[in-house]
N, C-alpha and C positions, 0 to 999 in steps of 0.2 A: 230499331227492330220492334217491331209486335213482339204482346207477351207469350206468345207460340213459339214464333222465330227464335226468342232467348232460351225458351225451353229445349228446341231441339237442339241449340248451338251447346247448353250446358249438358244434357246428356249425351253427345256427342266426344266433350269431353272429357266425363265423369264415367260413364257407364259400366267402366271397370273397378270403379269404386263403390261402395254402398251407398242406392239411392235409392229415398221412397218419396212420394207422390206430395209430401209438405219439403223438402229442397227442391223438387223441379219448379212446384208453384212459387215457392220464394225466388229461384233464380229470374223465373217469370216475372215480379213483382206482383203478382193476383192470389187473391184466396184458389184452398186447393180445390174447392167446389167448381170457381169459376175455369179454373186450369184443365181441369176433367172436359167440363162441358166446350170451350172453345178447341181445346186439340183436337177433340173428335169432329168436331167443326170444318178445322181446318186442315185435318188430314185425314179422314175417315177413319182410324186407329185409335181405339183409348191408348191414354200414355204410356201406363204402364206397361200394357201390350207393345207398345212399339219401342219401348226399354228394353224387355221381355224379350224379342225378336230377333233386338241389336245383339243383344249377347250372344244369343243362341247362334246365331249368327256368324261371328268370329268365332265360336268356341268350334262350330263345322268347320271353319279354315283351318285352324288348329289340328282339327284330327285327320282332314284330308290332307294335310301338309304331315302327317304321322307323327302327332303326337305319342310319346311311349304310354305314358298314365294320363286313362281319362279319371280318374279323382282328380287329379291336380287340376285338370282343366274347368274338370266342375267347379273345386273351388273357386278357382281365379276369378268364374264367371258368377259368383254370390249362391252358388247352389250348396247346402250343407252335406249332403250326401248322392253319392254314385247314385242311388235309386233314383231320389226326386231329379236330378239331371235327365238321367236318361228317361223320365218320362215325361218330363218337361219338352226333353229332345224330338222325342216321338210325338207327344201331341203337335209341334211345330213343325215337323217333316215328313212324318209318317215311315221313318226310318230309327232304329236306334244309333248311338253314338258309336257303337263298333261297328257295324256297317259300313259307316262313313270312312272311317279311320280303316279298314280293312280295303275298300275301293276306291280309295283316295283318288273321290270324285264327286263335286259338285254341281253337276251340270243337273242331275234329277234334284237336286234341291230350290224351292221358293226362299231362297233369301232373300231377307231384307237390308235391302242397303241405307247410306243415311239419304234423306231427305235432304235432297239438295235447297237451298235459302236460293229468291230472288235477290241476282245484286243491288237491286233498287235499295 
């Protein structure tokens, strides 16, 4: 695997854990400099952004699946407070987090799903 490839295969299955932009480039084996400029390269997405995304991401399946507490779900997903989620949430949807959870529906949402790897 390209050092892209390994990057989205280890957020893939880290992204529930605490990660910043020097463990993606290490799982990568590249500096973070070079890790920044080729992901966007090779996915149109800074990393971070599409770290960012994944979260946000399942944390909508979560509430459209009705979740009871959206704090907990912020936390889970690396947010320290209700606030910064939900407007995290909203910059990414144009919806807030109770919304979602209240029409437990994601069809008006742009998720992002993972980046499927070539099996090459």
């Amino acid at each position: 695997m390209n050092p892209v490839e390994k990057a989205i295969w280890f957020i893939e299955g880290h992204f529930a854990q605490p990660l910043d932009l020097d463990d993606i480039a290490e799982a990568g084996g590249i500096s973070r400099f070079h890790m920044s400029r080729a992901f966007v390269v090779a996915t149109g997405r800074p990393v971070i952004g599409y770290l960012r995304a994944r979260r946000l991401t399942e944390a909508a399946r979560q509430l459209a699946e009705g979740a009871p507490d959206i704090l907990s779900v912020a936390l889970e997903h690396g947010y320290g407070s209700h606030e910064a989620f939900t407007r995290a949430f909203r910059d990414q949807f144009g919806v807030t987090p109770e919304q979602v959870r209240a029409a437990r529906d994601l069809e008006t949402l742009n998720l992002v799903e993972p980046i499927m790897l070539d099996n090459t």
